[in-house]
Backbone as a ProteinNet text record, in pm:
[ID]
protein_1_A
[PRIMARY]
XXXXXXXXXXXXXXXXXXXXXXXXXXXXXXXXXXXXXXXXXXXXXXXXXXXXXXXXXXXXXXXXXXXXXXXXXXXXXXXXXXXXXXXXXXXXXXXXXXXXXXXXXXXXXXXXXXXXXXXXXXXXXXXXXXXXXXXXXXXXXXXXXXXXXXXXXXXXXXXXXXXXXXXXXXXXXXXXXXXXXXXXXXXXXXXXXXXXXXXXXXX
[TERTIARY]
-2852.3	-2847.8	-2742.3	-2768	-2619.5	-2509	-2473.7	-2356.6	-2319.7	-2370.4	-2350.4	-2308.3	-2398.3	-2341.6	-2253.5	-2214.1	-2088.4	-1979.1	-1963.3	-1871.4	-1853.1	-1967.3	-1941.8	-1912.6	-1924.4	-1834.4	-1693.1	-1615.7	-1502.9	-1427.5	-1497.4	-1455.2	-1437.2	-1501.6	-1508.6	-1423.7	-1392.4	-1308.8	-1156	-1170.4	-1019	-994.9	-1065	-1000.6	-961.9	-811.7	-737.9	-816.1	-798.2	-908.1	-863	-818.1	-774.7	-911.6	-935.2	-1060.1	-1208.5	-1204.6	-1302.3	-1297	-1414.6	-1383.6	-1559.9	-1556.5	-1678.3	-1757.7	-1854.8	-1974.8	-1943.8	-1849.5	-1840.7	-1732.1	-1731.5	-1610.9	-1629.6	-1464.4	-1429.4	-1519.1	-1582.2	-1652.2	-1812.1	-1845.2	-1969.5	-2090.1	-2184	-2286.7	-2344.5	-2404.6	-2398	-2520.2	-2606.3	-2654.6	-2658.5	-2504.8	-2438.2	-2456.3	-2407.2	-2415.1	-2593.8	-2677.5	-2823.7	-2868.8	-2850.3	-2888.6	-2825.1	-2729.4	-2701	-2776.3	-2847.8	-2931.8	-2859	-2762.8	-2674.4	-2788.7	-2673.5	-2769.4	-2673.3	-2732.4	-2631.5	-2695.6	-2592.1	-2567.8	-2533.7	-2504.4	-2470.7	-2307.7	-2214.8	-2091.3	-2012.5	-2098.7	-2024.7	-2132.1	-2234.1	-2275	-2175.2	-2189.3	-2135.6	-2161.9	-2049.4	-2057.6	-2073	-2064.8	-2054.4	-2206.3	-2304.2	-2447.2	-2507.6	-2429.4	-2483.6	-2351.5	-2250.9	-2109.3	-2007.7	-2028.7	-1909.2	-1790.4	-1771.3	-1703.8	-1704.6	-1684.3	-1716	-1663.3	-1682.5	-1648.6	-1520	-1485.8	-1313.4	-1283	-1252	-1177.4	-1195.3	-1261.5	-1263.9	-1192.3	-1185.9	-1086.3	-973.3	-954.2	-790.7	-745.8	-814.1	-784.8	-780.1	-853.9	-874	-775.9	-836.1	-726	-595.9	-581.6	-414.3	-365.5	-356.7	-265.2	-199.5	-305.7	-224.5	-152.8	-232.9	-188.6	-26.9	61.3	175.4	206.4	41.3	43.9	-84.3	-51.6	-213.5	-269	-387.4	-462.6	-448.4	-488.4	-489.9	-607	-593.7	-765.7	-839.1	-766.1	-815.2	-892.6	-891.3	-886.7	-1044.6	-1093.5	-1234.8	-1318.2	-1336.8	-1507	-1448.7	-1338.2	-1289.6	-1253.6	-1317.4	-1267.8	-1434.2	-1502.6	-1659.9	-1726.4	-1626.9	-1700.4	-1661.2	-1590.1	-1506.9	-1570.4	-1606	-1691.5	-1824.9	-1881.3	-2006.4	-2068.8	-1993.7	-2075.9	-2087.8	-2047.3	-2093.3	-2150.3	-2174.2	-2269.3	-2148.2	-2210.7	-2152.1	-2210.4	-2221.3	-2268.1	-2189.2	-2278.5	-2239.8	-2324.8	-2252	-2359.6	-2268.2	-2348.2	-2298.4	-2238.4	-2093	-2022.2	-2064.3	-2040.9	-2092.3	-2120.3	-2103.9	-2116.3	-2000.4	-1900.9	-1735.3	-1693.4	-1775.6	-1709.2	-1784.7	-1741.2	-1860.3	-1789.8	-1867.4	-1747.1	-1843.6	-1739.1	-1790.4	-1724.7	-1820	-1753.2	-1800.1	-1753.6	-1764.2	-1814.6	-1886.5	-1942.8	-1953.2	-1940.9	-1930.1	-2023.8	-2174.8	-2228.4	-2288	-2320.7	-2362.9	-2275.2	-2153.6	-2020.9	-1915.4	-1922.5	-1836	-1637.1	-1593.9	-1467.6	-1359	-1420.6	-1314.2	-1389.6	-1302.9	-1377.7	-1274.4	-1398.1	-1297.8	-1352.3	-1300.6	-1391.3	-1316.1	-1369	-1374.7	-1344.2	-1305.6	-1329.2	-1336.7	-1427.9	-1502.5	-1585.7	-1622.9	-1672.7	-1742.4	-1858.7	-1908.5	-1837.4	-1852.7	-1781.7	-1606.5	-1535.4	-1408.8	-1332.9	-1242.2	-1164.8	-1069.6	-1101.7	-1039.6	-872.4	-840.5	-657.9	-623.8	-450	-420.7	-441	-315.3	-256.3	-427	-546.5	-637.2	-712.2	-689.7	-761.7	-627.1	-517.7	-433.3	-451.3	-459.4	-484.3	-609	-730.4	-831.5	-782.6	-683.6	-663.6	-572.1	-507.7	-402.1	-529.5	-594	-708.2	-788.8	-799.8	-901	-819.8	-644.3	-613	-523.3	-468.4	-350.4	-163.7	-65.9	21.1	1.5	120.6	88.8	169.2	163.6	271.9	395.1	377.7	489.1	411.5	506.3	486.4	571.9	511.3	519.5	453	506.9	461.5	326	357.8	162.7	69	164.7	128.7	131	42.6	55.9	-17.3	51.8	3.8	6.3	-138	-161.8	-258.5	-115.7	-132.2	-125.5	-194.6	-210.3	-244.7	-270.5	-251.4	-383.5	-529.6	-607	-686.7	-656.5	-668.2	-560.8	-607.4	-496.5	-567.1	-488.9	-600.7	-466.3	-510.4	-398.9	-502.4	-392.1	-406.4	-297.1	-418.3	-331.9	-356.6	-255.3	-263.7	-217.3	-330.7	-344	-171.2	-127.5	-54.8	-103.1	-63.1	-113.9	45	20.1	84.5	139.1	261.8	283.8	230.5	207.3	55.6	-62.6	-57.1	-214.7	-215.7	-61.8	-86.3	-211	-193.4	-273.6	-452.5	-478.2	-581.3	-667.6	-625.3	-634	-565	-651	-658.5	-607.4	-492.8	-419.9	-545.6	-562.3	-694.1	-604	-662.6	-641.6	-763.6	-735.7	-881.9	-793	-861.4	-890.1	-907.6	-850.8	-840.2	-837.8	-983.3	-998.6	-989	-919	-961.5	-954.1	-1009.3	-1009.9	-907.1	-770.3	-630.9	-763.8	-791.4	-872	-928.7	-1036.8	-1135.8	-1063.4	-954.2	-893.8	-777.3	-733.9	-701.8	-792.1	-889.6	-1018.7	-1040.7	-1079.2	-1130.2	-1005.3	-855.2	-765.2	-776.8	-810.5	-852.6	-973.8	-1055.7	-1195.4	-1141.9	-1103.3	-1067.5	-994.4	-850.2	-806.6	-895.4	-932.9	-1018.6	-1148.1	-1151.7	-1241.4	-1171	-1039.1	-991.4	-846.9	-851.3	-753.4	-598.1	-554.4	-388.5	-316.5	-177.7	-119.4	-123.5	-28.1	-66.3	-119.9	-200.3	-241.8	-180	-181.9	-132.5	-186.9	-98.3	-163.8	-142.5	-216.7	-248.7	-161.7
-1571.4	-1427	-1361.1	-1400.3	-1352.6	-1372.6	-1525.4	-1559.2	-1450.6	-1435.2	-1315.4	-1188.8	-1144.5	-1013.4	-1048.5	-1129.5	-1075.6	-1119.1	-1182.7	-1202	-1016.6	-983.5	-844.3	-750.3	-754.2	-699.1	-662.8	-822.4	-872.5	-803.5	-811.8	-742.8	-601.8	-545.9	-427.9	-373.4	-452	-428.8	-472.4	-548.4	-539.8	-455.5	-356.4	-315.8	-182.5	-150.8	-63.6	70.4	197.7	310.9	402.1	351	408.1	292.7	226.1	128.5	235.9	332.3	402.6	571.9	582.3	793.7	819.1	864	889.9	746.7	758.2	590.9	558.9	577.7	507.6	409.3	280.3	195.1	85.6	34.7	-59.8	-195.6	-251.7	-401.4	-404.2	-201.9	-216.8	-218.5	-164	-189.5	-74.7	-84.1	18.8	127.8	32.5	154.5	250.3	240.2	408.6	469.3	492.7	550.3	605	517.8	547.2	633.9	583.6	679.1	815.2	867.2	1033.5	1050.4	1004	1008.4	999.8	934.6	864.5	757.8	727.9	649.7	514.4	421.3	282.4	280	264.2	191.4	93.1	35.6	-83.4	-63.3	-161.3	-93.2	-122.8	-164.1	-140.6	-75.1	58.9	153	320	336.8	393.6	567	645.1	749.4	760.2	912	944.6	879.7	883.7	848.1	950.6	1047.1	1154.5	1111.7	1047.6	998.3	1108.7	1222.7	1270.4	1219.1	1090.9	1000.4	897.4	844.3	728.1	621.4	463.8	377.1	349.7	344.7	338.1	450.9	550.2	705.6	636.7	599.9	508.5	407.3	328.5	200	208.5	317.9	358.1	474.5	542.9	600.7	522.1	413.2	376.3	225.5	146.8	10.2	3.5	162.5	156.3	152.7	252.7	308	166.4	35.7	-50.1	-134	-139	-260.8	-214.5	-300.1	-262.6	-247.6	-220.3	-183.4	-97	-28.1	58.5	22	17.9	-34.3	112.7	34	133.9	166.5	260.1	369.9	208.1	135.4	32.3	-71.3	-59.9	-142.3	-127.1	3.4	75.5	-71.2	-120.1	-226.2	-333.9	-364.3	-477.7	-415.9	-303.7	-290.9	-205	-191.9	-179.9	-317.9	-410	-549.5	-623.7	-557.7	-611.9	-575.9	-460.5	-386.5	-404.9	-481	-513.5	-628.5	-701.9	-764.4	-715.1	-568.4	-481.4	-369.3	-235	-136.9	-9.1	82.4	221.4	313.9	367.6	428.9	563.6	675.9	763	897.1	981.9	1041.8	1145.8	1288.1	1387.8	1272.6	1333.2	1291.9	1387.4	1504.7	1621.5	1773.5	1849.6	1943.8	1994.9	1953.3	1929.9	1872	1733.2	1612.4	1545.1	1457.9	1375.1	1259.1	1152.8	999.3	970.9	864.8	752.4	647.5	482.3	416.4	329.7	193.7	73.7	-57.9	-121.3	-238.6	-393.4	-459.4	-638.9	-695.7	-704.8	-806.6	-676.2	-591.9	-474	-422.7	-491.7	-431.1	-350.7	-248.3	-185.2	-161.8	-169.3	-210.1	-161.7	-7.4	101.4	233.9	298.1	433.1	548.5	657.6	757.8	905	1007.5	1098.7	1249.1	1338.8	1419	1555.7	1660.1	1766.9	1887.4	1969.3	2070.9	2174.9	2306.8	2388.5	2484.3	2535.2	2604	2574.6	2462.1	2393.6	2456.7	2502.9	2533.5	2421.6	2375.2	2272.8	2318	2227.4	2261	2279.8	2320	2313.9	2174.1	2126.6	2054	2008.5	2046.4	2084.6	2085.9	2124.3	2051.9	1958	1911.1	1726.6	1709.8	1686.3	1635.4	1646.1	1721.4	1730.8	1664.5	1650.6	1593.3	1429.9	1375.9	1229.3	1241.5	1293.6	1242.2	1277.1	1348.4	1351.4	1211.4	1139.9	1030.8	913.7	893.5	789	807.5	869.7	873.3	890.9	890.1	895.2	811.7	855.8	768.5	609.2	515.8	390.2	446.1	561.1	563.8	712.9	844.6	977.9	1049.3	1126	1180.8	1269.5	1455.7	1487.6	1497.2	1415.7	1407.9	1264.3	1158.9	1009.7	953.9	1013.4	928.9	784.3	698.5	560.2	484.5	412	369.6	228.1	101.3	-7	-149.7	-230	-325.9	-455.5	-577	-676.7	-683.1	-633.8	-608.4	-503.4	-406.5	-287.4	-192.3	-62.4	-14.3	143.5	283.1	381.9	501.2	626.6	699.2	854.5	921.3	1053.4	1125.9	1152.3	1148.3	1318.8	1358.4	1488.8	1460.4	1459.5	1445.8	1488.3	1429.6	1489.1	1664.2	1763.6	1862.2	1891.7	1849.7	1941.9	2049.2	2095.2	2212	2323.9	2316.1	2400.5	2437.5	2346.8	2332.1	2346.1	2401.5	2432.8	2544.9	2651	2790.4	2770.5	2717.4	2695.4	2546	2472.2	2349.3	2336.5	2385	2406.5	2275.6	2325.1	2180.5	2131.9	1974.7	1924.1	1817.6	1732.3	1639.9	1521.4	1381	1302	1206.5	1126.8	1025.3	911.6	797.2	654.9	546.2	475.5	336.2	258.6	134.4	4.1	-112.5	-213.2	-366	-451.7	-469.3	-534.7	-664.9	-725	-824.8	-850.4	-722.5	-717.4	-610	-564.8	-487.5	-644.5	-729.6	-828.2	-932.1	-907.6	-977.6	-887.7	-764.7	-649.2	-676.9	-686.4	-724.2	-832.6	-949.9	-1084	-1085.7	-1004.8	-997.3	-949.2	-813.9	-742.4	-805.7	-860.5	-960.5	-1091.7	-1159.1	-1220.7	-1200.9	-1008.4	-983.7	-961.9	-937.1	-869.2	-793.2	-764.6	-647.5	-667.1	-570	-622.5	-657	-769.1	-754.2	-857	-832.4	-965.8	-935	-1062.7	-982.4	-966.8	-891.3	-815.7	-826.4	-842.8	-875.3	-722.3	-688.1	-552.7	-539
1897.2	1874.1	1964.2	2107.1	2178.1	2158.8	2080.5	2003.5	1921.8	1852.5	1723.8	1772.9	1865.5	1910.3	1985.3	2054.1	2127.2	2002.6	1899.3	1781	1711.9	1678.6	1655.6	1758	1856.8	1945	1952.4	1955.1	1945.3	1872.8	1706.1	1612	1571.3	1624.7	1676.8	1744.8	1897.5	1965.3	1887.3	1853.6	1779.3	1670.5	1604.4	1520.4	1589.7	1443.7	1510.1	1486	1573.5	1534	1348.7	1298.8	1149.7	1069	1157.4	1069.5	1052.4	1120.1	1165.5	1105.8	1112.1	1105.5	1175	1305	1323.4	1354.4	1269.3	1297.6	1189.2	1073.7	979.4	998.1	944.4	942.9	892.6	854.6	762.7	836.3	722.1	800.5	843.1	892.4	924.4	842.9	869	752.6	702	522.7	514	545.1	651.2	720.7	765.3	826.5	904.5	788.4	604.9	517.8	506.9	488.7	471.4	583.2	689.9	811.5	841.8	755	746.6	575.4	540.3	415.8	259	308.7	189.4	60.6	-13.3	-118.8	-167.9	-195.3	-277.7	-426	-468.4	-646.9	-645.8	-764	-787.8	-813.4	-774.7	-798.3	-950.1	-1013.4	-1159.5	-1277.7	-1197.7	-1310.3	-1304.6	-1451.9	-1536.7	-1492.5	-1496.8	-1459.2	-1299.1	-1211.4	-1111.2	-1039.6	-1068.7	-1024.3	-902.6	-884.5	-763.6	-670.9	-753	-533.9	-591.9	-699.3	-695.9	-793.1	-766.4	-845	-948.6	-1006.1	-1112	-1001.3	-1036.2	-977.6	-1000.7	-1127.2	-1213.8	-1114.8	-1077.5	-1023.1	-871.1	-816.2	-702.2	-655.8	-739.4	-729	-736.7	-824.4	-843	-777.2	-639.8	-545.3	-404.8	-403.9	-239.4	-293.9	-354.5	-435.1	-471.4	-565.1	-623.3	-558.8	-437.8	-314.4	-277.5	-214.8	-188.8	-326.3	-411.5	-471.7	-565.8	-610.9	-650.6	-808.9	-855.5	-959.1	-999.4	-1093	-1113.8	-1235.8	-1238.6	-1325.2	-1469.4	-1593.1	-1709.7	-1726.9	-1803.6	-1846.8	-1953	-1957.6	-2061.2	-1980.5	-1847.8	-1743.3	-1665.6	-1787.2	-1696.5	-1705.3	-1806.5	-1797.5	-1660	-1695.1	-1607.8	-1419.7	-1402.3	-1291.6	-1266	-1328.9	-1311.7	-1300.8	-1358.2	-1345.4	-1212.5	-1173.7	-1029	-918.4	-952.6	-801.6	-859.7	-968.6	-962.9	-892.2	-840.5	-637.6	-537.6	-585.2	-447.4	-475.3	-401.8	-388.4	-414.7	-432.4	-389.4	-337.3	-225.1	-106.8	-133.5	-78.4	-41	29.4	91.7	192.3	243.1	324.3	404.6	527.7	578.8	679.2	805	758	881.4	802.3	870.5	754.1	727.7	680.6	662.3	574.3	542.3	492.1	438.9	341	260.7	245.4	224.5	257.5	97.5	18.4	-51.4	-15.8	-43.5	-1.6	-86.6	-105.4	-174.2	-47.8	-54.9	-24	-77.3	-62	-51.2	101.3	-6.8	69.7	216.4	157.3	275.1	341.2	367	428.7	408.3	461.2	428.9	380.5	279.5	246.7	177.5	163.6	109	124.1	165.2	218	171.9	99.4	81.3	117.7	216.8	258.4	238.1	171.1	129.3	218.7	226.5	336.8	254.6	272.6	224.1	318.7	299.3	346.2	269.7	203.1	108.8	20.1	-43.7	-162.6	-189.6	-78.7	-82.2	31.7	-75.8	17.4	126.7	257.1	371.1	353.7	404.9	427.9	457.1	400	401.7	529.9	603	748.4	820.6	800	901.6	881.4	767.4	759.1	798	794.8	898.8	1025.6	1032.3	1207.4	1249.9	1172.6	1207.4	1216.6	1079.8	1086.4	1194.6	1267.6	1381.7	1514.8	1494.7	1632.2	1662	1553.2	1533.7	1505	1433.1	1415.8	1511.7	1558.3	1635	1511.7	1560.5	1471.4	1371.4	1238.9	1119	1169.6	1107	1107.3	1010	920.7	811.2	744.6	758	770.9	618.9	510.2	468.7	390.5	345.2	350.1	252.7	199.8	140	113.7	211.1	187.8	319.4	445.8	570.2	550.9	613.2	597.2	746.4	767	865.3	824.5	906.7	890.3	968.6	968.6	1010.7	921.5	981.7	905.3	822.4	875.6	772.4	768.8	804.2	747.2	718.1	636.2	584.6	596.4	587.6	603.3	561.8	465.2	413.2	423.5	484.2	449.6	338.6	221.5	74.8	39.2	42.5	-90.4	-209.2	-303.3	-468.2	-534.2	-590.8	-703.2	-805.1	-766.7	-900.6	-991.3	-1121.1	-1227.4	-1209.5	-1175	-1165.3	-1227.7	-1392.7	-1481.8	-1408.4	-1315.9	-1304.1	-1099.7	-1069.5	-974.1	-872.7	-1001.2	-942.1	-989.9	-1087.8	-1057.2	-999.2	-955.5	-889.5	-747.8	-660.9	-525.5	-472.5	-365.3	-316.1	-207.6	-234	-125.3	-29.8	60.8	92.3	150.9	127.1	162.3	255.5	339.7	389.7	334.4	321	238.1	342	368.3	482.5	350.3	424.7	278	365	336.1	417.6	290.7	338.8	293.3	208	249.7	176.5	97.7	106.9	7.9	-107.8	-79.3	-183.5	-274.9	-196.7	-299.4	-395.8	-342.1	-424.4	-534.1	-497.7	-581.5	-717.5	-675.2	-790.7	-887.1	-800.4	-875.9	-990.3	-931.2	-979.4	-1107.8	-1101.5	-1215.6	-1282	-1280.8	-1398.8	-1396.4	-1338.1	-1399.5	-1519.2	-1491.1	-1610.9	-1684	-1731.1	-1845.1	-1826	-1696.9	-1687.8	-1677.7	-1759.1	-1813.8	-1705.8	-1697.4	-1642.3	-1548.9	-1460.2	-1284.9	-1219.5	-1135.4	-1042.5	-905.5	-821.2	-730.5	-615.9	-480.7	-363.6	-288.1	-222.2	-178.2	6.5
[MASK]
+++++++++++++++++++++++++++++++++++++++++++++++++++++++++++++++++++++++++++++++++++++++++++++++++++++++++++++++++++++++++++++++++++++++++++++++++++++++++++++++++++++++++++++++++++++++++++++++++++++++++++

């Protein structure tokens, strides 16, 4: 038993702080999620389930980013079938923020967190400032794609694409993107192995 903990220790101690936001982080378990009164699904049912998100709108926000190709709207069963060996978690972050995340095996392995205030989204410019308080500078800086990287983890402060149409009523947001480099090249395999067009892609 002391073996073990001092191995999770280790691991711990080595990761870089972009693995992290708060008590949540890439690798840990998804207890930290349950214990702010979060909930798990299964990660390949259908529709949002109470996370806000669908699992497809998930994968292709925290997954695409790395991988060097994006999956098609044709790609939904085969990429619900991919994240169906794992969970989908999600839960209040603080009263600010709301994280969803994806799981393999209880562990945590893609994280995506939200920033909000009476259901009005925070300013760009201060979830930035919150990710440089907590990650420190980016590895690679622009203005709506900070990227922070290492050999296995990966972590992005993203402002969405809006339509110029659809500028004035679609409020500019910005989220937070943790992913474990690993379990996001599996998550690719999985999916063409179910079906999904194309090569597959190392993240």
């Amino acid at each position: 038993m002391m073996h073990l903990a001092v191995i999770a220790l280790l691991l711990q101690v080595g990761q870089p702080r972009w693995a992290a936001l708060q008590d949540i982080q890439l690798g840990g378990p998804v207890d930290a999620i349950l214990a702010k009164g979060g909930e798990c699904r299964p990660g390949d049912a259908i529709g949002t389930q109470g996370s806000g998100i669908s699992a497809v709108a998930f994968a292709q926000t925290t997954f695409g980013y790395a991988l060097p190709h994006s999956h098609k709207p044709g790609d939904s069963l085969a990429i619900r079938r991919a994240l169906g060996v794992g969970t989908m978690c999600w839960a209040p972050l603080d009263s600010t923020s709301r994280v969803v995340a994806a799981a393999v095996d209880r562990r945590l392995v893609a994280v995506i967190v939200y920033f909000y205030r009476d259901s009005v989204l925070l300013p760009v410019d201060s979830v930035r400032r919150r990710a440089y308080a907590a990650w420190g500078r980016p590895t690679h800086h622009s203005p709506t794609l900070d990227t922070w990287s290492s050999a296995r983890y990966r972590s992005y402060f993203m402002v969405p694409y809006r339509p110029p149409a659809m500028a004035r009523q679609w409020p500019q947001s910005a989220q937070l993107i943790m992913l474990d480099i690993a379990a996001c090249t599996a998550f690719d395999h999985r999916a063409h192995r179910a079906g999904a067009a194309g090569e597959v892609g190392e993240c």
